[in-house]
C-alpha positions in Angstrom: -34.5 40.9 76.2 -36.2 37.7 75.5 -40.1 37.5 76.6 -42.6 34.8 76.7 -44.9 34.4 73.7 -48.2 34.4 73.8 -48.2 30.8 72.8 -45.2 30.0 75.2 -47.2 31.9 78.2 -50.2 29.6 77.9 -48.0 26.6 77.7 -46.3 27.5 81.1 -49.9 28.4 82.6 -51.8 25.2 81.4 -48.0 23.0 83.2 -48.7 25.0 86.0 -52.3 23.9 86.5 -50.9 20.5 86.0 -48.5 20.5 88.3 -50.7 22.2 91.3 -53.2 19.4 90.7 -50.4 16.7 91.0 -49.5 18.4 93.9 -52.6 18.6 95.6 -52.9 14.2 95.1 -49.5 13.9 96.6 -49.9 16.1 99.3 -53.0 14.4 100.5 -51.9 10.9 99.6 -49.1 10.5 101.7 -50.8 11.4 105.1 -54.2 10.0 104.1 -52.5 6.6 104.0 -50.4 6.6 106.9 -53.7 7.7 109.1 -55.9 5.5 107.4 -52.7 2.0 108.4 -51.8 3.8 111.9 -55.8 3.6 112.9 -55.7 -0.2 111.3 -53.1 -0.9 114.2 -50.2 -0.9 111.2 -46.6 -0.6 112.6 -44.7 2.5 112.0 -42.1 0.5 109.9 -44.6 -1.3 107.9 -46.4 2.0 107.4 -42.6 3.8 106.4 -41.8 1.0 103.8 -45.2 1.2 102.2 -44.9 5.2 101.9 -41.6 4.0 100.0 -43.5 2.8 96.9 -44.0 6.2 95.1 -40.6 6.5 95.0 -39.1 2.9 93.9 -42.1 3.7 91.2 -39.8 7.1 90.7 -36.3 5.1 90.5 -37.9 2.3 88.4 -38.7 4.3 85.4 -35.7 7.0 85.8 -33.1 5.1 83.8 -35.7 4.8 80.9 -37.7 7.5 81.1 -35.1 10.1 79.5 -35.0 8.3 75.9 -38.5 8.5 74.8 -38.8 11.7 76.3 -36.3 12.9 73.4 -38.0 10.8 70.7 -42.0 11.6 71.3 -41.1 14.6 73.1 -43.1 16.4 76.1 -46.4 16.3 75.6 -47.0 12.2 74.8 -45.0 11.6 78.5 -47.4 14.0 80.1 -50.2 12.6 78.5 -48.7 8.8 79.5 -48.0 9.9 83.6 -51.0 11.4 84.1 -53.4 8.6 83.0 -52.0 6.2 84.9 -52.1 8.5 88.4 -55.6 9.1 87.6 -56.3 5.0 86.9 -54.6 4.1 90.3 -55.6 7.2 92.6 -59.4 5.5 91.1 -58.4 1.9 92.1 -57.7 2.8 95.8 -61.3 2.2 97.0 -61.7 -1.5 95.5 -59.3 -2.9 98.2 -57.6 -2.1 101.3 -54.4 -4.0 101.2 -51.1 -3.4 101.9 -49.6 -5.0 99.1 -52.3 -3.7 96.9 -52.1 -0.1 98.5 -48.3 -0.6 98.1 -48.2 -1.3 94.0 -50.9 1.4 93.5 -48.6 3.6 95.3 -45.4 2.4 92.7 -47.8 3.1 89.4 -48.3 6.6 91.2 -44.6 7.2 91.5 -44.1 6.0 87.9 -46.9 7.8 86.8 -46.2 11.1 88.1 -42.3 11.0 87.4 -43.1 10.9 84.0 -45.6 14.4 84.4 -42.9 16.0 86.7 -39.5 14.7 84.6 -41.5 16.4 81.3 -43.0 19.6 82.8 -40.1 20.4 84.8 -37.8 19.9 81.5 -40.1 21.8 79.2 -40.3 24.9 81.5 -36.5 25.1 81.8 -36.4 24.5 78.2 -38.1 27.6 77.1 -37.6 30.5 79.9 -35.2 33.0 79.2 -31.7 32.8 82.0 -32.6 36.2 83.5 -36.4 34.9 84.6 -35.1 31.1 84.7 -35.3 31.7 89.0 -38.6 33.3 89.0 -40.2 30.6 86.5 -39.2 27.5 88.5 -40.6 29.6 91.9 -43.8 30.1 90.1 -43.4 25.9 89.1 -42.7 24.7 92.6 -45.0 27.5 93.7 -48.3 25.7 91.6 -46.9 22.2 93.2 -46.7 23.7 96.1 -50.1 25.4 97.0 -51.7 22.0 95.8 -49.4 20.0 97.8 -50.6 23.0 101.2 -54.4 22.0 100.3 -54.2 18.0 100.0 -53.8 17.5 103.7 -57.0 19.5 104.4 -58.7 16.7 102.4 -57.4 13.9 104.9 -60.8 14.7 106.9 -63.3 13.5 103.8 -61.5 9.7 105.0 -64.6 10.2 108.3 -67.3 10.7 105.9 -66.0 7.7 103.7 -62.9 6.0 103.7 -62.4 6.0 99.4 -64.3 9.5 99.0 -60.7 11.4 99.5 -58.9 9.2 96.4 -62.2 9.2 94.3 -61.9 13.4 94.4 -58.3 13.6 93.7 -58.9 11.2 91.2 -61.6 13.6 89.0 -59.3 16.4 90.0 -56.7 15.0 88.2 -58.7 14.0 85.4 -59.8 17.5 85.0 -56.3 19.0 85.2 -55.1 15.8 82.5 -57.3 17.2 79.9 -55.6 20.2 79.7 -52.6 18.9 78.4 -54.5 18.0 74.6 -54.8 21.8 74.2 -51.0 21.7 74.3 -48.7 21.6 70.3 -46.0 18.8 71.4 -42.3 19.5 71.4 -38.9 18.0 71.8 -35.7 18.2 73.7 -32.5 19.9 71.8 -30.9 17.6 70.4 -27.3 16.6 71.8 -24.3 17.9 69.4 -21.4 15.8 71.1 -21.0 12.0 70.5 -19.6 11.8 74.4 -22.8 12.4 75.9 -24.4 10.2 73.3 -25.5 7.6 75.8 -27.2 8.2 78.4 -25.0 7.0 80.9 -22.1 9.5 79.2 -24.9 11.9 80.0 -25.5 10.6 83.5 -21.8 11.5 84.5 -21.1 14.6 82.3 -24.2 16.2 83.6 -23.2 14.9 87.6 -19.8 15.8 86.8 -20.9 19.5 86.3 -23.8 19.8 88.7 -24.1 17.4 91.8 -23.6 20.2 93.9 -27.2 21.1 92.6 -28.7 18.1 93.2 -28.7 17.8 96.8 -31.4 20.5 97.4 -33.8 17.8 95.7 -33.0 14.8 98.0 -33.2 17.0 101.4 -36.6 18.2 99.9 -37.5 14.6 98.9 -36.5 13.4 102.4 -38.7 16.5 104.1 -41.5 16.1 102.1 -42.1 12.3 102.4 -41.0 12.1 106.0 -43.0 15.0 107.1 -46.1 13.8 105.3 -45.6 10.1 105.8 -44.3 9.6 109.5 -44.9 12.8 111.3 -48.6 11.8 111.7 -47.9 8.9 112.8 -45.2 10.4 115.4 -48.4 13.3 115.9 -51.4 10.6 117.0 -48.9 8.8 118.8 -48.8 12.4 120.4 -52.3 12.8 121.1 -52.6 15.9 118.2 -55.7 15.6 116.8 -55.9 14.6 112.9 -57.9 17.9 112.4 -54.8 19.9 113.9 -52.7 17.5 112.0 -53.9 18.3 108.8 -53.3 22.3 109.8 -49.8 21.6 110.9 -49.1 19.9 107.8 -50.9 22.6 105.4 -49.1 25.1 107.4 -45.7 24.0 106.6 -46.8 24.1 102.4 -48.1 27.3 103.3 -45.4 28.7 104.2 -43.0 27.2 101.1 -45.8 29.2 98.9 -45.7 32.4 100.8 -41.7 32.1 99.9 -41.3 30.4 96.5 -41.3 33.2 94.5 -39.6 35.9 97.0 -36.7 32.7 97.6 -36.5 32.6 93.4 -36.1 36.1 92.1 -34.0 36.4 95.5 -31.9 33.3 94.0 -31.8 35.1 90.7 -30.1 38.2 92.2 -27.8 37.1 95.1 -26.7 33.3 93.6 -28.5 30.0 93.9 -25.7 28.5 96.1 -26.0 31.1 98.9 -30.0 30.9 99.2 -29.5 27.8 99.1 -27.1 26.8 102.4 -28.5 29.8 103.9 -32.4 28.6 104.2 -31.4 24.8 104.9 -29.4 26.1 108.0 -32.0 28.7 109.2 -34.4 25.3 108.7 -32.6 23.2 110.7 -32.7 26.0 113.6 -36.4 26.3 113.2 -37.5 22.4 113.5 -35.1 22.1 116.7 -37.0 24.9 118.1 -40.1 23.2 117.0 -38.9 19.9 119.1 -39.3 21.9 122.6 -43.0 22.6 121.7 -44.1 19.5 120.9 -47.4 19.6 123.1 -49.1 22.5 121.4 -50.4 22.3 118.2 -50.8 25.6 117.8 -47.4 26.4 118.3 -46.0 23.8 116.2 -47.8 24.7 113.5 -46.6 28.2 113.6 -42.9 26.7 113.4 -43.6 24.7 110.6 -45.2 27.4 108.6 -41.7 29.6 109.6 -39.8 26.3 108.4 -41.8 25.8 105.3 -40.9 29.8 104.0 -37.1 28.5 104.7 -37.4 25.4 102.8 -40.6 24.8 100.8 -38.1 26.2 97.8 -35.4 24.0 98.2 -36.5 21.6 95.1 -37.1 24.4 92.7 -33.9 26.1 93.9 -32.2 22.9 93.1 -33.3 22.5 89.7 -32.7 26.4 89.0 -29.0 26.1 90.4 -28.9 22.8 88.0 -30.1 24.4 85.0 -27.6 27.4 85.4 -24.6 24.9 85.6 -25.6 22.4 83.1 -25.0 22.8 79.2 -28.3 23.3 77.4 -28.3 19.8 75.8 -28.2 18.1 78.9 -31.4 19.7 80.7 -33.5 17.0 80.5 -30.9 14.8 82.1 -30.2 16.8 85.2 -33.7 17.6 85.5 -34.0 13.4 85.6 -31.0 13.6 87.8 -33.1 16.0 90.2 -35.9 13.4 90.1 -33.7 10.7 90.9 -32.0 12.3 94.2 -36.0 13.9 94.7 -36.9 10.1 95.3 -33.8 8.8 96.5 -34.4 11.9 99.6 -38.2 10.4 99.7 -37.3 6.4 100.3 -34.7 7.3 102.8 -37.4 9.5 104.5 -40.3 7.0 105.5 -38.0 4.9 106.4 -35.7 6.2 108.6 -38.5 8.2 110.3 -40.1 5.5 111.0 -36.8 3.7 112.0 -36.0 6.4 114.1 -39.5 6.9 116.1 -39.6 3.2 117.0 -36.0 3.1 118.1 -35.5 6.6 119.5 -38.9 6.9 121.2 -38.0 9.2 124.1 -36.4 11.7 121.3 -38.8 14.1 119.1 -38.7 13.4 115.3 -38.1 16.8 114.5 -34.7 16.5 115.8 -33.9 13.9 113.0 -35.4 16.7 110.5 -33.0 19.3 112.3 -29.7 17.3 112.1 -30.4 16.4 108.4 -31.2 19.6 106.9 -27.7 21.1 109.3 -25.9 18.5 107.7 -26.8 19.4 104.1 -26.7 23.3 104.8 -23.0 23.0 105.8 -21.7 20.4 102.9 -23.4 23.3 100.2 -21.3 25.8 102.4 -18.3 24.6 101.9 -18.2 23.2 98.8 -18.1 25.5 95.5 -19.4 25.0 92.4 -17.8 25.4 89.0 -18.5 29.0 87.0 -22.2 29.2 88.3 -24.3 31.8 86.7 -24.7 34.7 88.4 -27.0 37.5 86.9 -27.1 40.6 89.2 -28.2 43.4 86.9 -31.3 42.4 84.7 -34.6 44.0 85.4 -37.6 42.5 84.5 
């Protein structure tokens, strides 16, 4: 049975510090922001559409990110993202603008696509099929403990408004440095001339796999939703940005608490059935969630419950991708993930804060609920082509 090396083992561990730190910058960015423009007097929308940027940054460079990727290979793209996130995280405090805000906030998306796109590939690259589950959990599990701490930051913005992006900022730097202690590699090459272009390679790979690649956009849509227009749904609620910053650490919590349970689980029983089976159970916890409202206590206890439900859904997605998609063509679904990750993120700030200016008399978690109920259902009933199913190896 195939094991990690020794060189392969600190590879995954130095990505996984990577990725925790990039974590930990998103998780507090997103909130940090829309506190900071909701206190200015900034309108919901406004405050939605500006969330948006990191994730046109994320489209923007997806249909060109793929190529040099398999030219330079991993390590120069990881080198590339994570210098400009650091640069523009830095850049924050020199002007509060929207527009300004609103490009720094596109460079971040670009920049950390371009960390995520190459970690994400490299790690499904090199892990064996029977531990494929339990590395991704351990991937989104690093993302995800960092992504649980950033909102705890949020507070530093009452001691000085640019100390919380000047700290992610050397935190990221730290974490960046890492990545020179790292020998580069490269994609496998392709074999077959029809998936020589990279729009052959778009639809081959989607052809085999979109089933897979919804779990990213209802994660995309989550995350950026939750982190981007909840608080402002929350003040306008009276909760407390202190207890806001729980609530929200609570629900990344509780994906950590489940990532790697949810992936060696998803190894065993099938991707597909983990899958539909934690959106729905989701979707039942944020309508309860809608009824209690008034406590912050108790809604923080329901988004910890919904985070262990669906905190996994990304990595889930990109394990159920990697067992349906040919070997070749990883580092196109995993750009494919990205793509639906980000398409899931602009549709989230925008329709939340769409939705809690129309609908005002109707909680946002509802809108979380229906969406998640939605998606649970259309992975239910649709099947996917020969999906690999291991059920007897023992680690």
């Amino acid at each position: 049975m195939q094991q990690f090396t020794a060189l392969e083992s600190r590879r995954f561990k130095i990505l996984v510090i990577i990725v925790s730190i990039s974590g930990f910058s998103q998780g507090m960015l997103l909130p940090l922001i829309s506190v900071i423009f909701e206190q200015d007097g900034v309108s919901a929308t406004l405050n939605g559409l500006s969330a948006t940027g990191l994730y046109i940054g994320t489209l923007l460079i997806s249909p060109f990110i793929e190529p040099p990727l398999r030219k330079y290979g991993y390590k120069p793209m990881i080198v590339i993202g994570g210098l400009i996130v650091i640069v523009s995280l830095l850049l924050f405090p020199l002007w509060k603008s929207v527009a300004f805000w609103f490009v720094l906030r596109l460079l971040i998306g670009i920049g950390d696509h371009a960390l995520h796109f190459s970690t994400q590939t490299w790690i499904t690259s090199f892990s064996p099929q029977h531990r494929l589950g339990r590395n991704i959990a351990i991937y989104g599990l690093s993302f995800g403990i960092g992504f649980a701490v950033g909102p705890l930051f949020v507070q530093l913005v009452e001691i000085f408004e640019g100390l919380p992006f000047i700290v992610s900022g050397l935190l990221c730097l730290c974490a960046w440095v890492l990545v020179f202690f790292l020998k580069n590699e490269k994609p496998e090459t392709i074999s077959s001339s029809t998936v020589n272009g990279t729009w052959k390679r778009f639809g081959a790979t989607f052809a085999v796999a979109w089933i897979a690649f919804i779990p990213p956009f209802s994660y995309g849509f989550l995350e950026s939703s939750l982190n981007a227009i909840y608080p402002v749904y929350a003040l306008r609620n009276s909760i407390e940005i202190s207890h806001l910053s729980y609530i929200l650490a609570a629900f990344s919590i509780g994906g950590v608490a489940s990532q790697l349970p949810l992936g060696m689980l998803s190894d065993r029983l099938g991707r597909r059935q983990v899958l539909y089976s934690m959106l729905g159970l989701g979707a039942c916890t944020f309508g309860a969630a809608s009824f209690f409202e008034t406590s912050a206590i108790i809604v923080g206890a329901f988004f910890f419950i919904a985070g262990t439900f669906v905190g996994s859904t990304f990595s889930l997605g990109i394990a159920y991708m990697t067992d349906l998609t040919p070997k070749e063509l990883l580092p196109t679904g995993n750009l494919i993930c990205g793509i639906f990750f980000s398409l899931g993120s602009l549709s989230g700030p925008f329709f939340g804060g769409l939705f809690i200016q129309l609908f005002e008399g109707v909680s946002f978690l509802i809108l979380i609920a229906i969406l998640l109920g939605v998606l649970a259902m259309l992975i239910f009933f649709t099947k996917s082509k020969n999906p690999i199913h291991f059920v007897t190896d023992k680690m």
